[in-house]
LUMKOLTOR-493324 format. One record per residue (C-alpha): x, y, z; residue number from 0; residue in three letters. Coordinates in Angstrom, 1 decimal. Layout:
% residues N
X  Y  Z  NUM  ALA
...
% end
This chain:
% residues 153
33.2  -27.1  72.3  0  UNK
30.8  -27.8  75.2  1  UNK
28.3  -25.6  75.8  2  UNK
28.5  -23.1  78.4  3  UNK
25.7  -21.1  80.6  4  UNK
25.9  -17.7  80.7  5  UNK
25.6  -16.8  84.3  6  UNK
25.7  -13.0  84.2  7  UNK
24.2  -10.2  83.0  8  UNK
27.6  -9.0  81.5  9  UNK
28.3  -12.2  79.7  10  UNK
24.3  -11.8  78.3  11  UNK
24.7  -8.0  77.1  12  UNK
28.0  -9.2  75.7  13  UNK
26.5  -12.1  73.5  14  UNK
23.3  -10.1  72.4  15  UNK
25.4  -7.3  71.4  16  UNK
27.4  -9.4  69.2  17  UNK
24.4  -11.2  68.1  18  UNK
22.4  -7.3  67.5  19  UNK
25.8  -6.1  65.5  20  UNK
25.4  -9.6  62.8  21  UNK
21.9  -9.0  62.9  22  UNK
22.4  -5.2  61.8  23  UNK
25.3  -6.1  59.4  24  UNK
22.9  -8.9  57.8  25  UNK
20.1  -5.8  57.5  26  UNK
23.0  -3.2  56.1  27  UNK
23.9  -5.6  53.5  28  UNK
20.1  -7.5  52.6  29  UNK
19.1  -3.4  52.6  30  UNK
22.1  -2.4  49.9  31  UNK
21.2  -5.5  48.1  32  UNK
17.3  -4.6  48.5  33  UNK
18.0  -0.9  47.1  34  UNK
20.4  -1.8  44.1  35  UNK
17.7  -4.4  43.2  36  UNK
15.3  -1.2  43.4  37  UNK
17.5  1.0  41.6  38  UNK
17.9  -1.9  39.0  39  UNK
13.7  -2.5  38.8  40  UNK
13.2  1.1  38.1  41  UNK
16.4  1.0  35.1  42  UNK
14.2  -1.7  33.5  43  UNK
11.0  -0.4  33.9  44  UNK
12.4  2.9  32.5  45  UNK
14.0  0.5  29.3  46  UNK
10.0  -1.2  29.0  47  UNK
8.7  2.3  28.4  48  UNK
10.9  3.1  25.8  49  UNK
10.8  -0.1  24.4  50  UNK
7.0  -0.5  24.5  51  UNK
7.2  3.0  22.5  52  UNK
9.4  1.6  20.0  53  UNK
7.0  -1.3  19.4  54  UNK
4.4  1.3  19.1  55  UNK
5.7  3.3  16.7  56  UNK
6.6  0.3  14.8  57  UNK
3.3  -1.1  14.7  58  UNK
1.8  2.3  13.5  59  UNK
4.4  2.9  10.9  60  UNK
3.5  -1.1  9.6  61  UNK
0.0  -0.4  9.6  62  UNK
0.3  3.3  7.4  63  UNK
2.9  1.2  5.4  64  UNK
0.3  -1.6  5.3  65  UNK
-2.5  1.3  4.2  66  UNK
0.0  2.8  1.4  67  UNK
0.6  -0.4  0.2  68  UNK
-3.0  -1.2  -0.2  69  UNK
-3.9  2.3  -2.0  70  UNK
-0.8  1.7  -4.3  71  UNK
-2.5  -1.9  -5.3  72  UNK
-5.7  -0.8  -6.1  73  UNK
-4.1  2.1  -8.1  74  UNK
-2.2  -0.7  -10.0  75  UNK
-5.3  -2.4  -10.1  76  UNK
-7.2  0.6  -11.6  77  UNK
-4.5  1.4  -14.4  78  UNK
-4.0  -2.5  -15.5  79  UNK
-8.0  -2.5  -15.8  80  UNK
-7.9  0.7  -17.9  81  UNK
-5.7  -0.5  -19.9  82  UNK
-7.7  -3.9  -20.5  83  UNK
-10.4  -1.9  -21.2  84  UNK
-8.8  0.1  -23.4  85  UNK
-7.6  -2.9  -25.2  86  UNK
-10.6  -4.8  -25.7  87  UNK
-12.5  -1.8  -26.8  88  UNK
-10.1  -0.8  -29.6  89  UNK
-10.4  -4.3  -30.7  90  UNK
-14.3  -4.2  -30.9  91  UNK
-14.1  -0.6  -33.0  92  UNK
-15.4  1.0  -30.1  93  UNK
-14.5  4.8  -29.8  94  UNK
-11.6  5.7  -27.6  95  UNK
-14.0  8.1  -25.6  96  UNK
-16.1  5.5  -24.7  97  UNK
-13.9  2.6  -23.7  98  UNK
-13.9  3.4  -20.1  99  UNK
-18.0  2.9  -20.3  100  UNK
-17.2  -1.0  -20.2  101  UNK
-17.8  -3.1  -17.4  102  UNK
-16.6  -6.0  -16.1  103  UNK
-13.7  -6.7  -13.2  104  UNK
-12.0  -9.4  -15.5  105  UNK
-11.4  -9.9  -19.5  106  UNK
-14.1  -12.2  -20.3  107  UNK
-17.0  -9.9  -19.0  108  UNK
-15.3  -6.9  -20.2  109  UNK
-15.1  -8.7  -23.6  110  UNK
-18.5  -9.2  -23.6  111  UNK
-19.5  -5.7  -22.7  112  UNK
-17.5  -4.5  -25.3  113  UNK
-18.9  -7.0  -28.1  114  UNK
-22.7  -5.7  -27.0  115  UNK
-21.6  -2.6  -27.2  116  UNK
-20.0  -1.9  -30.4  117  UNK
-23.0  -3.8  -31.9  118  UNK
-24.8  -0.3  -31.0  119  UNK
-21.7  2.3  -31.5  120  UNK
-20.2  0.5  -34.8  121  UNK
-21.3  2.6  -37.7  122  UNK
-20.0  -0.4  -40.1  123  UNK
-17.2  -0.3  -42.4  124  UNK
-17.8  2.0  -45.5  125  UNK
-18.5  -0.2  -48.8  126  UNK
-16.1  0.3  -51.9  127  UNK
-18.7  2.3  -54.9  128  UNK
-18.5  -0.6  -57.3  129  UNK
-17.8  1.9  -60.3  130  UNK
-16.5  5.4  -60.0  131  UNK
-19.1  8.0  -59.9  132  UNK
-16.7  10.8  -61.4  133  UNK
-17.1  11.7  -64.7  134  UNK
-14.9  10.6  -67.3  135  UNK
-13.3  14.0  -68.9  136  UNK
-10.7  13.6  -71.9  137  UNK
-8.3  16.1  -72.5  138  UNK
-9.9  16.8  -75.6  139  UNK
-13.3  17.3  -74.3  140  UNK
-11.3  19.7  -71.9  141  UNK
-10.2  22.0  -75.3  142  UNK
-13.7  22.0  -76.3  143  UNK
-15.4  22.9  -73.5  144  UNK
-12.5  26.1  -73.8  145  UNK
-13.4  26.6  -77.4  146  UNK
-17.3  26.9  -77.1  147  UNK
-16.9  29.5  -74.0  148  UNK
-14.5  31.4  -76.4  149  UNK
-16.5  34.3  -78.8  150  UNK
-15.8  34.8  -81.7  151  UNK
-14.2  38.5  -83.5  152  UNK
% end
C-alpha cells in the first residue's frame, strides 16, 4: 500500500472522522473499564472497613480474654498460696485462724514465718501428771462413809 495524499477537504473530514469515531470508541471502552475499576475500588474499600472492624473486635476480645485470663491466674495463684499457708501452718501447731498471718510468696519463707511464729503462739504440749492425783476410794471405804452419815434409832 503506497501512501496516498489527501488532496481534498472531503477526503480530510472523511479520514478525521473515522479517526474521531476510534478515538471515541477507545474513550467509551478505557471509560467502562475506568468506572468498573471504580465500582470495583469502592467494593474493596467497603470489604477493608469491614474487615479492619473484624480485626478490631478481635483484638479487643484477645485483649479482655488476655485480662480474664490474667485475673483467673492470680486467683489460682491466691488459692494455691492459701492453701500452702494453710499447710505449713498446721504443721507448725499454729492456729487455723491465724495461718493466713504468714508471709512469704514461696514455701521456704513461708516455712520460716511459720516456725518464728509458732515459737510465740505454741502453748506447748500438755505433760502426762506422773501419778494420778485422784483419790483412791475402795468400795468399802464407800459403805463406810454411808454408815457414819447414817443415825442411829
Amino acid at each position: 500500500m503506497a501512501f496516498e495524499p489527501i488532496t481534498t477537504q472531503e477526503e480530510f473530514d472523511e479520514m478525521i472522522v473515522e479517526r474521531l469515531n476510534r478515538q471515541k470508541e477507545n474513550i467509551l471502552k478505557n471509560y467502562e473499564d475506568y468506572e468498573q475499576l471504580k465500582k470495583d475500588r469502592e467494593n474493596l474499600q467497603n470489604e477493608l472497613l469491614v474487615m479492619r472492624k473484624t480485626v478490631d473486635a478481635h483484638i479487643a476480645e484477645k485483649e479482655n480474654h488476655s485480662k480474664e485470663l490474667e485475673a483467673l491466674n492470680a486467683k489460682i495463684k491466691g488459692y494455691e498460696l492459701g492453701r500452702m499457708k494453710m499447710k505449713i501452718a498446721l504443721e507448725n501447731d499454729i492456729p487455723y485462724s491465724l495461718a493466713d498471718r504468714l508471709k512469704g510468696e514461696d514455701e521456704e519463707s513461708i516455712t520460716r514465718d511459720a516456725k518464728t511464729m509458732s515459737e510465740f503462739v505454741s502453748k506447748g504440749k500438755p505433760v502426762a501428771p506422773l501419778k494420778s492425783t485422784e483419790p483412791k476410794i475402795s468400795k468399802d471405804a464407800s459403805y463406810k462413809k454411808l454408815l457414819e452419815n447414817m443415825e442411829g434409832e
